[in-house]
Structures are given as C-alpha cells and as structure tokens.
N, C-alpha and C positions, 0 to 999 in steps of 0.2 A: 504494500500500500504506500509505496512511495511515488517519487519521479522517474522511476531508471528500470530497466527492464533487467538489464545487468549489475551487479554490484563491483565496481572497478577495485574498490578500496578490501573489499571482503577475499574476491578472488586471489589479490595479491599479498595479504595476507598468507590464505591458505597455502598457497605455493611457497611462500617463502618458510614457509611452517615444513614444508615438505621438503626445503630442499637443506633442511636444517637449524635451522634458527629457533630457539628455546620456546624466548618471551617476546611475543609481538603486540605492540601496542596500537590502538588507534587512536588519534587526534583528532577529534572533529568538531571545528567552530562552524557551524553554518546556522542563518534563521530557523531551521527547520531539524527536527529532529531524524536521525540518522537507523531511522527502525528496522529496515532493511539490513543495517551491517551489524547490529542491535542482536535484530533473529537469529542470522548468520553465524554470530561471534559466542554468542548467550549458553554457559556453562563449560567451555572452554577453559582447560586450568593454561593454557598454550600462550591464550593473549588476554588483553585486558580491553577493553569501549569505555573513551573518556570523551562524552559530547556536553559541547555545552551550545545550547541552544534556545529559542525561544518559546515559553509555555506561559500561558495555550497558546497554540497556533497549530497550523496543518504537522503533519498529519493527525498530532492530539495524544502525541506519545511520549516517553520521554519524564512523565513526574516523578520516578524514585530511581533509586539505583537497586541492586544486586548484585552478588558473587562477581565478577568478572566484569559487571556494569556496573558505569561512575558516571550520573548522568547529573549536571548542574544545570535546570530550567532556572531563563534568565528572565521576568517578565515582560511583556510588552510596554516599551516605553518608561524602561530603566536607563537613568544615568550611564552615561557612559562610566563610569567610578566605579559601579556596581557589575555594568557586563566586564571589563576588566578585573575586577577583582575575582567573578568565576573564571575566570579564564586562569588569574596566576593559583588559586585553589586547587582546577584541576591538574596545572602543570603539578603542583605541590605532589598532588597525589600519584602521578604519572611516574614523576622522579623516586616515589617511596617504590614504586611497582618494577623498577629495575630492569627496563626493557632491553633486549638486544638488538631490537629495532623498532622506530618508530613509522608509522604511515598517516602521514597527515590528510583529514580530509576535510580540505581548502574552499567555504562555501563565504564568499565576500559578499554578501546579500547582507550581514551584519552592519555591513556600510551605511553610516547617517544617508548617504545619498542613494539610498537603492529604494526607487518608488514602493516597492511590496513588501516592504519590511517597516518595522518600528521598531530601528536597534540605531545604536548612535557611535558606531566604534568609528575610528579617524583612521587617515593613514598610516598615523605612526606607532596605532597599536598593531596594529599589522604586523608594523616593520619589527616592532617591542618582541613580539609571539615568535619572529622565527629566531630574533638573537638567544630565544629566552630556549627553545627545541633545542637549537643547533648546541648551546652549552649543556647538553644534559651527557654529550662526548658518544652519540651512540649515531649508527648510521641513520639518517633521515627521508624519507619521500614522501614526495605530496603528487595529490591529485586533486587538481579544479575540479570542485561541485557546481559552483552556481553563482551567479549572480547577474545585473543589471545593468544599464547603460548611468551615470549616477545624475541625479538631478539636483538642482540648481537651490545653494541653504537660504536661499532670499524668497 
C-alpha cells in the first residue's frame, strides 16, 4: 500500500544481507511512511527500519515502533527544531544499532518547499543528515524516494 511496485531500498538490503553483510540498517526521512520496506524488513534480527516520517499522513502507518522497527512520526506542521530533533534521535538510535551498513532512503518531500507536504526541513539539514550518516564510519547508500518541484516561501 505504498507508491512503488518494487521496493528499491528493501531488495538491496536483502542482497547485501546475502552476499554477507551482518547488520543492515535502513535510513528513511521521507513525508511518508516507508511501510513497504517496514513489511519487508519486520522481525529480521539481520537489519534494523529507522523512519522518520510524517503522522498522520498517507499511507496512515508508521505510529509505534517494534523489535527491529524504530519509527519516529513527526507531526504535520512541526517546527522544523522538532522534525530535526527526530531525525538526530533516530540517528542516536541507528549508531547504538551498530550497523555494517547503512541504506539510506532519500525522500526530500520533507522540504519547506514541496507543495504536498507540511514539513519544514531547509537545505542545510539535508546537508546536516548526510555529515551526521557519513560519520557513523560505516559504508553508506542512498536511494531517491520522492519529492517535488519546490515552491516559492512568499
């Protein structure tokens, strides 16, 4: 019940899982929660699902965590202070989870300027998110989810 017929972030998970790799972690900032990779990843001692995302909103998934899921719903039309602050919680958590690789899944829809959202992150937390990945010393990949053309703060 998502957007994607196929799960880009999940697949390459599971293969990286198969071609050795312990502890794979997922990263996913996007508007929307990531329930597809959610399903996919759910009771896996292999990897861990760290989304933070906006609740409620589509698909209406995403309120609690569990075993293996670390889900931080961020409200519509929260401070950007607030969506940042789940964002370094979940890093927080990411780092206790000791991954030997992370797969980021890259949904800039968060953007103050992206018409179908009501999230207010800037460019520079962007830029904040990947210094903040890249130092955790472990291999990194991302994959673009989603996002819009941005429109205009006036």
């Amino acid at each position: 019940m998502g957007f994607c017929y196929l799960n880009s972030v999940a697949l390459a998970v599971l293969e990286a899982l198969a071609r050795g790799q312990r502890k794979v972690a997922v990263f996913d900032f996007d508007v929307h929660h990531g329930n597809g990779t959610e399903d996919i990843l759910r009771c896996r001692p292999d990897c861990a699902f760290f989304s933070i995302h906006q609740f409620p909103a589509y698909p209406g998934t995403g309120e609690s965590s569990h075993q293996n899921i670390h889900n931080y719903p961020v409200p519509p039309g929260a401070p950007r202070a607030e969506y940042r602050q789940n964002l370094a919680d979940a890093l927080a958590a990411l780092r206790r989870y000791e991954p030997t690789l992370i797969a980021v899944s890259a949904g800039f829809d968060a953007y103050y300027g992206d018409p179908l959202s009501d999230a207010a992150l800037e460019t520079d937390d962007f830029h904040w998110l990947g210094v903040e990945l890249r130092a955790i010393g472990v291999p990194v990949f991302s994959v673009l989810e989603g996002a819009t053309a941005p429109r205009s703060r006036t």
